[in-house]
C-alpha positions in Angstrom: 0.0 0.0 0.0 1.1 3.6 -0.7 2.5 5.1 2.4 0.3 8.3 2.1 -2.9 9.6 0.3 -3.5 12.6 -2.3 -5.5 15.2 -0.1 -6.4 16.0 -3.4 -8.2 13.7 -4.7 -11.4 11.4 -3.0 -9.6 8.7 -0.8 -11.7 6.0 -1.9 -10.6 6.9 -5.5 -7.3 6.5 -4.5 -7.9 3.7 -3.1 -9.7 1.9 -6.1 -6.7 3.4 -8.4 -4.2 1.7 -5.8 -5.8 -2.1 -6.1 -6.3 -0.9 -9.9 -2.4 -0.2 -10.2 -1.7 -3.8 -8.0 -3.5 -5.7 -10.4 -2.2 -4.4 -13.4 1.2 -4.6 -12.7 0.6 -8.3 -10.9 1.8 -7.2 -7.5 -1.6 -8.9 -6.6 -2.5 -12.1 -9.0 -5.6 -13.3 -10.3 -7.7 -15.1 -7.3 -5.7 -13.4 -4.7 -7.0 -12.4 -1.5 -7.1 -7.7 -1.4 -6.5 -6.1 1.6 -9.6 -6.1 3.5 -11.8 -1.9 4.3 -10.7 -2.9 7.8 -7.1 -3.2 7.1 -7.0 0.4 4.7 -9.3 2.1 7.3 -6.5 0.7 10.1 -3.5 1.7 7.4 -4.7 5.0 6.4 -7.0 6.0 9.3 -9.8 6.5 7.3 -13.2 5.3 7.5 -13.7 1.0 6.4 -17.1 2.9 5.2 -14.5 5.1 2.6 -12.5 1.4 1.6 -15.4 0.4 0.9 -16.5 2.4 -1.6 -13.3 2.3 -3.5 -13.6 -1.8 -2.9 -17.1 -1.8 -3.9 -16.7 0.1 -6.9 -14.3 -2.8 -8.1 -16.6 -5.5 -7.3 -19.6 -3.5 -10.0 -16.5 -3.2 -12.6 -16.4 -7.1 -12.0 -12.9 -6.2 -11.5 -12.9 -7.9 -8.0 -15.9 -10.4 -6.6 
């Protein structure tokens, strides 16, 4: 996970962009467990409401299930 967030931009965003990034570049493989909204809320600080919706958003793209 990125060590810090963009106060620029919406931190679920940034969040979807981040597993987005992992998966492309195959630091996180096909069937592979994602961290969980618990462990970004507890890593960033942040709401597991706000993971979520970056997660959530994956799982409608059918990017993640």
């Amino acid at each position: 996970m990125k060590n810090h967030l963009d106060d620029n931009k919406p931190i679920f965003l940034q969040i979807k962009e981040h597993l987005e990034d992992s998966i492309i570049n195959d630091s996180i493989k096909a069937g592979e467990r994602v961290p969980s909204t618990n462990e970004f809320a507890a890593f960033y600080k942040i709401n597991p409401a706000t993971a979520a919706k970056g997660i959530n958003e994956l799982v409608a793209e059918e990017i993640l299930y």
